[in-house]
N, C-alpha and C positions, 0 to 999 in steps of 0.2 A: 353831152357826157352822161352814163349811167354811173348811178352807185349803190352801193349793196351796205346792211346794216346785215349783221347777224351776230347771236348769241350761241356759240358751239358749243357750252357749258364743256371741254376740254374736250374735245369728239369724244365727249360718253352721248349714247345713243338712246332712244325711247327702249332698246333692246337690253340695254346692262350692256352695249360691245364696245370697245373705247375704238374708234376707226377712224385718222385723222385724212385716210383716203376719199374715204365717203365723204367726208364735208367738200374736201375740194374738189371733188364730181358736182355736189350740189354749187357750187361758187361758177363751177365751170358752165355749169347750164346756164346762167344767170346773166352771162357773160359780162360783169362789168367794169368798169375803168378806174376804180376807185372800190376796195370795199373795206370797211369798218367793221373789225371782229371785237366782240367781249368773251370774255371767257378763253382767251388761248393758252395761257400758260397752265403751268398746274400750281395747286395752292401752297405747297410744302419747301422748305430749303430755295436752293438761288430760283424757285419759280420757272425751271424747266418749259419749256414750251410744249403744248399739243399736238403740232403743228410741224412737224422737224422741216428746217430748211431745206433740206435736201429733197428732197417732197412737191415742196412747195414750187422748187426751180425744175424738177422733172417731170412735174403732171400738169403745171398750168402757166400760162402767161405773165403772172405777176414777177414785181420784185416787191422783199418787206421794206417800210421803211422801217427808217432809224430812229426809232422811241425808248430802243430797251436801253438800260441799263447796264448790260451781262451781255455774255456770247451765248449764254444759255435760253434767253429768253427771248422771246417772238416780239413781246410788249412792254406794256407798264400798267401795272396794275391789272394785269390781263387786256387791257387796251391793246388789239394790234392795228396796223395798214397795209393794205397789199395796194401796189399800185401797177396797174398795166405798164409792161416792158415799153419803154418808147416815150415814155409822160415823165418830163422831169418832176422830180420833188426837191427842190432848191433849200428847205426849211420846213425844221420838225422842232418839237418844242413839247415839251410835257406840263400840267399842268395841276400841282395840288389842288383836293380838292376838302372843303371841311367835311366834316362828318363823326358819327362816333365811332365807325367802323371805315380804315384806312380806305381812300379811295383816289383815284387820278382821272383826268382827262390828256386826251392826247390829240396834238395837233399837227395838220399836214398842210404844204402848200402846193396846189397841183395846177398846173395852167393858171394861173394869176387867181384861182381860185383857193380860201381857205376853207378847209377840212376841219372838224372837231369828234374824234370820239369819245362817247363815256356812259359808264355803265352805272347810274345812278344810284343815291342807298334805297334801300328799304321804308324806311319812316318820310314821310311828307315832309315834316320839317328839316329836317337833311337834304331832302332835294331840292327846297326853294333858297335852302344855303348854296348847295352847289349849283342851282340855273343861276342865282346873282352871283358867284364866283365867275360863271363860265361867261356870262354875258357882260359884266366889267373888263374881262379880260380879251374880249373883242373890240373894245370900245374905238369906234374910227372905223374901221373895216370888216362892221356888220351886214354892210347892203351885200359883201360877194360871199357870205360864210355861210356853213353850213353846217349844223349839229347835229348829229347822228347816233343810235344805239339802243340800248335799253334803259327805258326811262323807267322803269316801276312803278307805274304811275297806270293804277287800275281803275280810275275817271278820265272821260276823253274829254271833259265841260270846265275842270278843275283841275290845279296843282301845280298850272304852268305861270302863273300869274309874273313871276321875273320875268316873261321873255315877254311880255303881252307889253305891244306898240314897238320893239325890236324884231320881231323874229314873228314868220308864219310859222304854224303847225302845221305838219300835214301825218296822219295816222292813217298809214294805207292799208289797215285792215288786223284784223285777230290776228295774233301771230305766237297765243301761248293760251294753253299747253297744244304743242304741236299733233298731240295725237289727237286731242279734241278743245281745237282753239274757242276762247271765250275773253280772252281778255286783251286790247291792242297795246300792251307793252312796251313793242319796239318803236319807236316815232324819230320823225326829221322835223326839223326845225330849220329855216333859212329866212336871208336877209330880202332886202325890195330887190335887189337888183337879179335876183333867182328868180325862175320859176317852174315848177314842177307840171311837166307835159304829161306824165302819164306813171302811176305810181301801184306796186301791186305788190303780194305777200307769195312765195311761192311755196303753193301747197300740195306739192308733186310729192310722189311718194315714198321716194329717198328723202326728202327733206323731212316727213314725216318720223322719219326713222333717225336720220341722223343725228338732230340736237332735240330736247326740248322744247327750246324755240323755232320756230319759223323766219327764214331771211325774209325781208325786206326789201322794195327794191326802188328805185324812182331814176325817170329821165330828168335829165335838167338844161336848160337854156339860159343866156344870158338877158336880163332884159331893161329898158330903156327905161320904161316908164318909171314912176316915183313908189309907184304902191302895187304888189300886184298876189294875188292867193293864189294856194294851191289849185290843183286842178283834180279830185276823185277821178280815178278811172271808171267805167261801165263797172255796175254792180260792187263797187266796194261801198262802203259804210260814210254818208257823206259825215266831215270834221268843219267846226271851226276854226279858219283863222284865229289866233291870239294875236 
């Protein structure tokens, strides 16, 4: 199974053009089975989506899951899921999260696998509140999960300390600012019984254009064994396990 992390900041572009077509061009290259968007709605009133359904069901493969709240909205909290036509999603679940500025995680269950996305706060101290929120909230069925999104989180060494002896890290590379990436923002997070084959940042040049941030991307397999790391692809930046 592939899956996709991305931050569409509401398809506004490196350009100033808000083009919620151009993101799903970029989703569409990437091709994958699962992907985890931040940033889809917009920020004002019932939180509108970025992203219009109708869009979504005529330019690409996916269906959204069912996170939002509204008919209006894509997400929660800007949290969305698109999941490939064909893959059931049996269970969706949303997830407060603390902070001082309102935030949510959202969760999906795809192939006996769980799904989490969330777009973490800003201050350190808020995100080690919300990685022990998120990771409490796994508790039992950490080995097949999988955390996904924008962590905020501008140390690849530091800041993830909740998930360290639960959860591998894997930081497939700069992925912000997309016109001249410097910082690995976007991260995955997964349990022992995952393991990530092969993991990359797409830096093609519609994606450059499109959001801010740079998608993310990682294959995944299931596996056996008790304990197992990521796996860097050729030339990405190698990361610690937590």
């Amino acid at each position: 199974m592939k899956i996709a992390s991305y931050n569409i900041r509401k398809a506004l572009g490196t350009d100033r053009r808000r083009d919620p077509a151009r993101v799903l061009s970029v989703l569409n290259g990437i091709g994958a089975d699962v992907v985890l968007l931040q940033e889809a709605d917009l920020r004002l009133g019932p939180r509108p989506t970025a992203l219009p359904r109708f869009l979504i069901s005529q330019e690409t493969d996916y269906n959204v899951a069912d996170v939002a709240i509204n008919d209006v909205s894509l997400g929660w909290h800007g949290n969305a899921v698109l999941v490939r036509k064909g893959l059931a999603c049996p269970r969706t679940e949303r997830l407060p999260l603390p902070g001082l500025e309102p935030r949510g995680a959202v969760l999906v269950e795809v192939d006996g696998l769980t799904f989490v996305g969330a777009h973490l706060g800003l201050m350190r101290r808020y995100r080690l509140l919300q990685m022990t929120k998120i990771r409490e909230h796994l508790r039992g069925r950490e080995a097949l999960a999988l955390i996904a999104g924008d962590f905020n989180e501008w140390s690849d060494v530091r800041g993830y300390e909740p998930w360290e002896g639960h959860f591998n890290l894997c930081l497939p590379g700069r992925s912000y600012h997309a016109r001249r990436p410097v910082a690995a923002l976007d991260g995955i997070a997964h349990g022992t019984g995952l393991d990530i084959t092969a993991m990359g940042v797409d830096t093609g040049p519609l994606a450059r254009t499109a959001s801010d941030h740079l998608p993310i991307w990682a294959d995944l397999e299931r596996v056996a064994t008790e304990h197992r790391s990521c796996n860097p692809p050729p030339h990405a930046p190698s990361v610690n396990p937590i």
